[in-house]
N, C-alpha and C positions, 0 to 999 in steps of 0.2 A: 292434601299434600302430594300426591303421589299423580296428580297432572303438573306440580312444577318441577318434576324431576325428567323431563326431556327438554323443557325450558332451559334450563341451569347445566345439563348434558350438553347442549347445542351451545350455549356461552363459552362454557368452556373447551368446547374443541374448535371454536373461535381463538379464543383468546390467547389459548398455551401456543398454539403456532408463531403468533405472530412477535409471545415475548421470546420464544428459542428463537427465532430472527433476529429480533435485537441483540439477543446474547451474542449469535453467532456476529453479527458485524461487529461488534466492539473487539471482540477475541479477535476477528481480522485486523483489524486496525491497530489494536496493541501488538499481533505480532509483525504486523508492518511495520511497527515505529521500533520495534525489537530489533528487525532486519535492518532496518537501516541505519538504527546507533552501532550495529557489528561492521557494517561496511565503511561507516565514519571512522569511526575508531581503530579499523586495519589501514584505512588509507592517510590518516594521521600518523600512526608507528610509520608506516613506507616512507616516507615525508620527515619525521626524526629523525630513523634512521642513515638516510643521503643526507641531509642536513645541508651542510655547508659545502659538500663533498661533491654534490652534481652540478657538474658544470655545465653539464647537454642543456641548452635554452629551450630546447624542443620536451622533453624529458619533465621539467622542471612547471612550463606552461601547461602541462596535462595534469600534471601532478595539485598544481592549484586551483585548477578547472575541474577535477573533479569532487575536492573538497568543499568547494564553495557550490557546487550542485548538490553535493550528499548533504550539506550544513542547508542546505534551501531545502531538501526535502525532510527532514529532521524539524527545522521551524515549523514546518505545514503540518505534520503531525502532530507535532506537541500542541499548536494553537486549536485545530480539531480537537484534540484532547481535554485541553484547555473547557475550549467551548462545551463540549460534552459534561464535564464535571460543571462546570458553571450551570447550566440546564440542570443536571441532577437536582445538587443542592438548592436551587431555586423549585421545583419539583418537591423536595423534601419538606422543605420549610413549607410551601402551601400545605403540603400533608397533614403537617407537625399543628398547624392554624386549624384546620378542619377538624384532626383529632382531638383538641384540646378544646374549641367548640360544644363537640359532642359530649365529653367529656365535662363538661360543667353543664349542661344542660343535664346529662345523667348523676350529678352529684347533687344537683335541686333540686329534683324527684325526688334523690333517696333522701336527701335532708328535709324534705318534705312527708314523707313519708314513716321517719322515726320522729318526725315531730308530732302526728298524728297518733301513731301508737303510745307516745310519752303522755299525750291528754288523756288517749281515752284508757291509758294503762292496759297492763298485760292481760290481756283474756285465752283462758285454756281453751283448749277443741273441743275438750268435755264441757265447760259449761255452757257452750253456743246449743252444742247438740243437746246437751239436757234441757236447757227452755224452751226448745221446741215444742210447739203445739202436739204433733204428728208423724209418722213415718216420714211424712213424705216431705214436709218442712225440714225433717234429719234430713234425708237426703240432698237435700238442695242444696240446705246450708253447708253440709260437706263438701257438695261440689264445690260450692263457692271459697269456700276455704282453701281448698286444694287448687284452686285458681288464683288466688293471693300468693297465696305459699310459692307456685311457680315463675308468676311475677315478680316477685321479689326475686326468688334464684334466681333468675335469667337478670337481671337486672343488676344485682350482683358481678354475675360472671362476666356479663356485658362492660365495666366498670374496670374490673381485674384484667381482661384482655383490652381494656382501649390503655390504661395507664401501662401495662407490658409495651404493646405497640408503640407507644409515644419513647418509652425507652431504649427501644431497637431502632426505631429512625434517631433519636437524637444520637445514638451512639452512631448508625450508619454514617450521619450527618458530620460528625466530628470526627470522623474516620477520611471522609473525601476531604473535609475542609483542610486537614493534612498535607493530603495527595497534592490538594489543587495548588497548595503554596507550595509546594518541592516540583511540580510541573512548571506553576508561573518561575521558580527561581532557573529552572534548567534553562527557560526562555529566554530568559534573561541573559544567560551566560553564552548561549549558544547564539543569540542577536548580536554580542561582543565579537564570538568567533567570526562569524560570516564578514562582520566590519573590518576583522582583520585582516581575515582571507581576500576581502575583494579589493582591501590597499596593493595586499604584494601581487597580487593577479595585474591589479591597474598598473604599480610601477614597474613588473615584470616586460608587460605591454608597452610603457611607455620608453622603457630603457631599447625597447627592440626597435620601435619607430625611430628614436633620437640618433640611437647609435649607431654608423655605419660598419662597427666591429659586429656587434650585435645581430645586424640585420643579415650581414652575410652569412655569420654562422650560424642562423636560423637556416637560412637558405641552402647552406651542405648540410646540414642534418636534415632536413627534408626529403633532398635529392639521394642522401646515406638510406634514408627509410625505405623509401621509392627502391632504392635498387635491394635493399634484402627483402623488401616483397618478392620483386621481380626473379631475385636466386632462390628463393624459396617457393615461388610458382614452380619455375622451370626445371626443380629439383623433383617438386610433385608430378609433370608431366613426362619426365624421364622414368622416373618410378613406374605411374601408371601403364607405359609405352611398355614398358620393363615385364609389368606382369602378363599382360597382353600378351606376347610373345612369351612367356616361359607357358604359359597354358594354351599358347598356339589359338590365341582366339582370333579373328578377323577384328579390323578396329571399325565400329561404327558408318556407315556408306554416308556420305554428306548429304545434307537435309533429312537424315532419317530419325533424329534424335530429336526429344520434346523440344528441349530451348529453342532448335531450327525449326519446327512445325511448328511454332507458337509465336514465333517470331513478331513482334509489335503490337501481342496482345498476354503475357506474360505477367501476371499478379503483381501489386507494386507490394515490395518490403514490407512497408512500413505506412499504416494510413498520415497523409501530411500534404505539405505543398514542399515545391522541389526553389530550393534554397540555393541552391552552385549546380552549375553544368560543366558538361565535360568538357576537359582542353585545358591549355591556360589561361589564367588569368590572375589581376593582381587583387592579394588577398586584403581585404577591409583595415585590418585589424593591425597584420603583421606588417604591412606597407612593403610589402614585397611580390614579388611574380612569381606564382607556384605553377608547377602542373598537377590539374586535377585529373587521375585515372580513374575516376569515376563520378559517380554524381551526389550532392545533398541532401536529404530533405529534412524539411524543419519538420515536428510532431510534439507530442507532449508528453514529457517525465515520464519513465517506465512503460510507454506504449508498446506492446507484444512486436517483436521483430518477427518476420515469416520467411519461408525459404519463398523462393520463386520456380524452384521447379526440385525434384525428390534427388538424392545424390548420397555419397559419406561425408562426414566431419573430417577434414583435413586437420584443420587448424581449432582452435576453441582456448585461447588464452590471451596477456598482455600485449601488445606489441607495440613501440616505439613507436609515435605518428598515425595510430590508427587507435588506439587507447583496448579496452577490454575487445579481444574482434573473435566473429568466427568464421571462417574459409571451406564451403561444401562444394569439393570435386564433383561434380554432376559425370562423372565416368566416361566420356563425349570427348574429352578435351576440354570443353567448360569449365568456369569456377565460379562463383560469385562470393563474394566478400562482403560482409555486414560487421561495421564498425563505429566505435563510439557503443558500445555497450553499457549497460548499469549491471545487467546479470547476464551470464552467461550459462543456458540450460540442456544444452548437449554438452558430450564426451567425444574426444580424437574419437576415431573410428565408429563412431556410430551413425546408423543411417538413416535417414532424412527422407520424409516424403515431403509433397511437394504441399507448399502454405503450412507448413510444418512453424509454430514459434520454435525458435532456435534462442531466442533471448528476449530482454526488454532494454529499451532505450535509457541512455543514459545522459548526461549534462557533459557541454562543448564549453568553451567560452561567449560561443555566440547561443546558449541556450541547447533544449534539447534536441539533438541532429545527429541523424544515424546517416555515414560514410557507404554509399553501395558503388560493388563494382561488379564487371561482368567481365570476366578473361578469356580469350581465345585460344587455345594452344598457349597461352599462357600470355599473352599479350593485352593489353586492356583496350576494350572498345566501349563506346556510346553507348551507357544502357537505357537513353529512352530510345533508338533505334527497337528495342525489346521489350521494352515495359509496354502496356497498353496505356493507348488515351486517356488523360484522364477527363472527367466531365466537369 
């Protein structure tokens, strides 16, 4: 016995890893889908509460674009979910088949076995040993008795813990079977949502294109956006100028700062392909001519957003036309702006090294696409002039 006890040591420091791995990714995943019914569900109250009452076009399309992303990411986890519990319970039931197997194979034995004792009737320990010939025939026969004796107990217990087992998995089993139909029902409800979500999304869209009332007043809330970026840049760089001078610092010598010495090889945001470039141009969707201050790129769902070079949190909240965003003053006169958030993981004033996640990517109308810009003294320029090549 005591050469299978490094055998069955090594199994098990095998095995207990790899099921606290499993544990741990389910626990992630249920708290992912935890996170994301909280963000569903504040961005629906947002949405009740304006109700009928928002009249911003601009405002109103963000508002349902993120709904219909947060309800697509909500689907994909509950059908994960889904499928998970599906695999279990299919998992259990083979169990449930194996154990029950075994389980009648060990109730043949034993019914075999008191059928055996019932013919040849009850025989004492004392009379075996006393018709012995011998000491030594006692002894054998002892042995051998005390080896029935153990067979049977083990046999026994073997019996008692498989009918236990088969009663903890069926109880397991009818426990998920539960779950799994209050998960299939949510999916169900929440399949409905999205169908609705992506009507008012479509007619939102379509009222914008049709309409020439519509279209323009998309068009000034845009350009409204656009300029309280731009007062709220140049509010930043007045500030920052501001402290400068109250601490008597010199301002940075031109080309001396990272964004300038790194100039057209500068970390991209966001891994993805680049979706809109800068300038104007007319937008797909809204059927109008926007100016883009900075550039697109398409990625996928919660993909980690990074800084591009180390700086403070300016900004780190909601913003009209730019959805959940965050703004790191790189100290330079520089900014860069990353927008179109799902989560936002910095604090105002906190500071930022450079390929620092700052957040993760969130849902557009046109899919998942994080909004990058790069400000000059607060002016917006070209940031693949700055981004590096990509391959």
């Amino acid at each position: 016995m005591s050469r299978l006890h490094p055998i069955i040591h090594l199994l098990l420091s095998l095995s207990l890893p790899a099921l606290a791995g499993v544990t741990q990714d389910i626990d992630e995943q249920e708290q992912a889908l935890k996170d994301i019914r909280r963000k569903l569900a504040e961005a629906r109250e947002r949405a009740a509460e304006l109700g009928s009452k928002e009249k911003n076009v601009l405002a109103q399309l963000e508002h349902t674009s993120e709904q219909v992303g947060l309800t697509r990411q909500v689907l994909s986890e509950l059908r994960n979910k889904e499928g998970r519990l599906d695999r279990e319970v299919s998992g259990l039931n083979q169990g449930l088949l194996a154990a029950e197997a075994r389980l009648a194979r060990q109730n043949a034995v034993m019914e075999t076995r008191v059928r055996d004792i019932y013919k040849r009737g009850q025989l004492n320990d004392w009379e075996v040993l006393v018709s012995s010939g011998s000491l030594a025939d006692i002894a054998k026969r002892y042995k051998f008795l005390n080896l029935i004796a153990e067979q049977d107990d083990r046999l026994c217990r073997s019996i008692k813990g498989e009918r236990e087992e088969i009663l903890r998995d069926k109880a397991d089993r009818e426990e998920k079977l539960v779950i799994l139909a209050q998960v299939k029902g949510e999916t169900e409800r929440e399949a409905d949502n999205l169908r609705r979500e992506e009507d008012k999304q479509k007619k939102l869209l379509d009222n914008v294109r049709r309409e020439k009332n519509s279209k323009e007043q998309l068009a000034r809330e845009l350009q409204a956006s656009a300029k309280r970026m731009q007062k709220l840049l140049e509010e930043l760089e007045r500030r920052r100028k501001a402290e400068l001078q109250a601490r008597r610092e010199p301002a940075p010598l031109p080309g001396t700062t990272y964004i300038e010495q790194n100039r057209g090889g500068l970390g991209w945001p966001v891994d993805g392909t680049l979706h809109s470039e800068f300038g104007p141009k007319m937008h797909p969707r809204y059927n109008t001519v926007i100016q883009n201050n900075g550039i697109d790129i398409k990625s996928r769902l919660g993909a980690p957003v990074r800084t591009v070079a180390g700086g403070r949190v300016a900004y780190a909240e909601r913003f009209v036309g730019y959805g959940k965003m965050v703004l790191i003053d790189h100290l330079s006169g520089f900014y860069t702006l990353y927008g179109n958030l799902s989560d936002i993981l910095v604090a105002p004033g906190a500071t930022v090294v450079n390929n620092q996640v700052v957040g993760t990517l969130g849902s557009t109308i046109d899919g998942p696409i994080l909004h990058f810009e790069v400000r000059k003294g607060g002016k917006p320029v070209d940031p693949l002039e700055w981004l590096g090549k990509r391959r």
